[in-house]
C-alpha positions as CSV (number, residue, x, y, z in Angstrom):
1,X,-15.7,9.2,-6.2
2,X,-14.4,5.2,-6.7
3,X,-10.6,6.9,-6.9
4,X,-10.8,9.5,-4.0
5,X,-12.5,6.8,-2.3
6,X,-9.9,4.1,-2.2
7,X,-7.2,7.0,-1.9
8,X,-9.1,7.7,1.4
9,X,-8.9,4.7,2.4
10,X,-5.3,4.0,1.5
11,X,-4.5,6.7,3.8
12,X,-6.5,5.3,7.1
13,X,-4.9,1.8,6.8
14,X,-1.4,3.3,6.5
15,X,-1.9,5.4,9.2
16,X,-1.1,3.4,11.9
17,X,2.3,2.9,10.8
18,X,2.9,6.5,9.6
19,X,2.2,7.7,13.4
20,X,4.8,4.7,15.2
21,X,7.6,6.2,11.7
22,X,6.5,9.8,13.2
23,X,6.9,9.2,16.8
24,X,10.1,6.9,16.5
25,X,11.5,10.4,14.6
26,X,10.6,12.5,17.2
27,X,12.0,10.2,19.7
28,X,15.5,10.4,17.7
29,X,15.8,13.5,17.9
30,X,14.1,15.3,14.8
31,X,12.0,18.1,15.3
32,X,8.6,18.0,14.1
33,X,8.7,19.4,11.0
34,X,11.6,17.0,10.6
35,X,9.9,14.2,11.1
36,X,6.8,15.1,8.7
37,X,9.5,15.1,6.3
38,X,11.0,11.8,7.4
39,X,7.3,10.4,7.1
40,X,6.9,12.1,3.4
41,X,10.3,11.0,2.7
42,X,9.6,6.9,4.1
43,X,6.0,6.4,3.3
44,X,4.2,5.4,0.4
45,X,1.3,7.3,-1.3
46,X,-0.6,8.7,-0.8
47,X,0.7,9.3,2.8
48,X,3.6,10.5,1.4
49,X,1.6,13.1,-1.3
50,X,0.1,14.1,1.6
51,X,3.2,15.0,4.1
52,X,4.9,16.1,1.5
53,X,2.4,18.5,0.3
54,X,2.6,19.3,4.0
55,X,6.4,20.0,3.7
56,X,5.8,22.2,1.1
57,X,3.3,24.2,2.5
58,X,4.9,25.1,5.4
59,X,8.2,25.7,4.0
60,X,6.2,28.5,2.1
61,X,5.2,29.7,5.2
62,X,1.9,28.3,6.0
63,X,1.9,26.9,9.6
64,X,2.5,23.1,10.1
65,X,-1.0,22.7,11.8
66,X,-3.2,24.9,9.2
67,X,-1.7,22.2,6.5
68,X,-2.1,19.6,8.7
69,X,-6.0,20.6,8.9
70,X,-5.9,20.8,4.8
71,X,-5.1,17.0,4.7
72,X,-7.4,16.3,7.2
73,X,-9.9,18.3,4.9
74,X,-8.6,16.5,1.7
75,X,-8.9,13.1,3.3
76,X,-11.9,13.3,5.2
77,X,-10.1,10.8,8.0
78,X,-11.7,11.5,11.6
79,X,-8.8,9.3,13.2
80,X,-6.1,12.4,11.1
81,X,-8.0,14.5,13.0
82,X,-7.3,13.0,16.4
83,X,-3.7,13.4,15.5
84,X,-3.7,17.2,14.0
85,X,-5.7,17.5,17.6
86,X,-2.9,16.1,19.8
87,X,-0.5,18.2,18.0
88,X,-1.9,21.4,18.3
89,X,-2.4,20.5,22.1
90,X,0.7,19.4,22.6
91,X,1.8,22.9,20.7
92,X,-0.3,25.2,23.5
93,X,0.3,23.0,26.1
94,X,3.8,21.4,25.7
95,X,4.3,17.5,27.3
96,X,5.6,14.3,25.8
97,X,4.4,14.6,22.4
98,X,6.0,11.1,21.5
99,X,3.7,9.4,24.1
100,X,0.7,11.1,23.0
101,X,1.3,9.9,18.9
102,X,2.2,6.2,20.7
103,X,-1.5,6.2,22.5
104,X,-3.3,8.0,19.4
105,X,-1.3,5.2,16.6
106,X,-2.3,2.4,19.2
107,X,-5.9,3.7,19.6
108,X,-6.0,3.7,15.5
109,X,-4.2,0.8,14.4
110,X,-6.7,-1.1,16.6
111,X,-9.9,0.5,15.4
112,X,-8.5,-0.1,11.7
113,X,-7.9,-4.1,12.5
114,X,-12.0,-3.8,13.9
115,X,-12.7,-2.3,10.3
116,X,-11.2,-4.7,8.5
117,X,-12.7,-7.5,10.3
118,X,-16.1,-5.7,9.7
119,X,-15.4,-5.5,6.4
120,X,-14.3,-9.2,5.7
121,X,-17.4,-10.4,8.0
122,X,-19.6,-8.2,5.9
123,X,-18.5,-9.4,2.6
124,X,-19.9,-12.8,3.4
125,X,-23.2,-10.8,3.8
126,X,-23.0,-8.7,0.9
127,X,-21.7,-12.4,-1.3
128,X,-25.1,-13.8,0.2
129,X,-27.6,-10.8,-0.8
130,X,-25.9,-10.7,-4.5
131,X,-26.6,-14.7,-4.8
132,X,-30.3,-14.8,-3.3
133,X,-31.3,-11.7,-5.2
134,X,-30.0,-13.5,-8.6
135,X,-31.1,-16.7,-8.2
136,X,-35.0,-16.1,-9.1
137,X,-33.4,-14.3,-12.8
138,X,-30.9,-17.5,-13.0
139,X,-34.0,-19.7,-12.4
140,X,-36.1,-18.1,-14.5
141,X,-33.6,-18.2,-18.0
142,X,-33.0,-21.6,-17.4
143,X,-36.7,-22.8,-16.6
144,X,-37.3,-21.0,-20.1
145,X,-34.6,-22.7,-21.8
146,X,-35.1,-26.1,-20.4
147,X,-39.2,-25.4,-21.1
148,X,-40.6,-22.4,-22.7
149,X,-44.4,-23.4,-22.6
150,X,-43.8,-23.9,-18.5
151,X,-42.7,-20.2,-18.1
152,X,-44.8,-18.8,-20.6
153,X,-47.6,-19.5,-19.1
154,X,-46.7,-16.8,-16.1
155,X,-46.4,-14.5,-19.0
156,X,-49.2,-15.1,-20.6
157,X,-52.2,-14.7,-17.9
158,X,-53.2,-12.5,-15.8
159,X,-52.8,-14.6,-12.7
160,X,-49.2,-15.4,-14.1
161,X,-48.4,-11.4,-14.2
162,X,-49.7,-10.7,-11.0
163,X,-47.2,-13.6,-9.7
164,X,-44.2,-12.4,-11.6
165,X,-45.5,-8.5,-10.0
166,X,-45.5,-10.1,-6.6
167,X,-42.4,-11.5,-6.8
168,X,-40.4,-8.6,-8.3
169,X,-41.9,-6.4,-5.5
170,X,-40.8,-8.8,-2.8
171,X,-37.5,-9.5,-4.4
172,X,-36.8,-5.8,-4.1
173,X,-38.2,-5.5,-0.4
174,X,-36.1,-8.5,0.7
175,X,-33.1,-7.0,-1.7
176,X,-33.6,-3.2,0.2
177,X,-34.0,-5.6,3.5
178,X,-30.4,-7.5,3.0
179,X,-29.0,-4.5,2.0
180,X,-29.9,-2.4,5.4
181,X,-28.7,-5.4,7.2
182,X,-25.0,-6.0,5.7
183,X,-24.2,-2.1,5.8
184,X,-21.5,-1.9,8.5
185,X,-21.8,1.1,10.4
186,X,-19.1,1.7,12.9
């Protein structure tokens, strides 16, 4: 799940790119096909796995939009879809397919910079929950280096266990709580 994961998300941040190499192609002259093949030829992976699995496929007679929906169902990327979208319309419709990938690639190379900054802002968060939830375990080792009877003594009564039950229950509420809150949902 870690590797399809990352693979996933390999794809969405090179997609940007792959769409302004797809629509420059089209704008020279290539055909479609053509310029699926430029991208699998130009890319790295797994973009180019992809298109060139793509390539493949419809070279054994598969049609370029069915294999563009299997990537799309490989890689799970809602932004792909938006593209396999535009080029099936363009396909029943006809128009300035060129222009269309240009708006889409803008439209996702700025929702991707959002991510990232999402990301990097919530890593602080995620930094901060990982610190506050260890330091009671940190404290607690080196109280009972520094002075056994002092931490025994929580150990060792009843009034001390119910402490220690309090605190573990409220450590895990306030963990569950930090975690809700540095989840980025977008």
């Amino acid at each position: 799940a870690f590797l399809r994961d990352r693979r996933r998300a390999q794809f969405a941040d090179q997609l940007g790119d792959t769409l302004v190499l797809l629509s420059s192609s089209l704008r020279a002259g290539y055909g479609l096909l053509q310029a699926v093949d430029a991208v699998a030829r130009e890319t790295d992976a797994p973009m180019s796995a992809e298109f060139g699995r793509v390539v493949i496929e419809t070279r054994l007679g598969r049609a370029l939009t069915d294999a563009l929906d299997a990537v799309v169902l490989r890689m799970g990327s809602e932004d792909f879809e938006w593209v396999v979208e535009a080029i099936e319309i363009h396909q029943e419709v006809g128009g300035d397919l060129t222009e269309v990938l240009d708006h889409v690639g803008e439209t996702i190379r700025a929702r991707t910079r959002i991510t990232r900054q999402v990301r990097a802002l919530s890593a602080e968060g995620k930094i901060s929950a990982i610190v506050l939830v260890a330091l009671p375990f940190v404290l607690a080792v080196l109280i009972s280096i520094s002075s056994p009877d002092y931490i025994n003594t929580l150990f060792d009564t009843t009034a001390g266990n119910l402490m220690v039950a309090g605190a573990l229950a409220l450590l895990v509420l306030g963990g569950l709580w930090l975690r809700r809150i540095v989840r980025s949902e977008y």
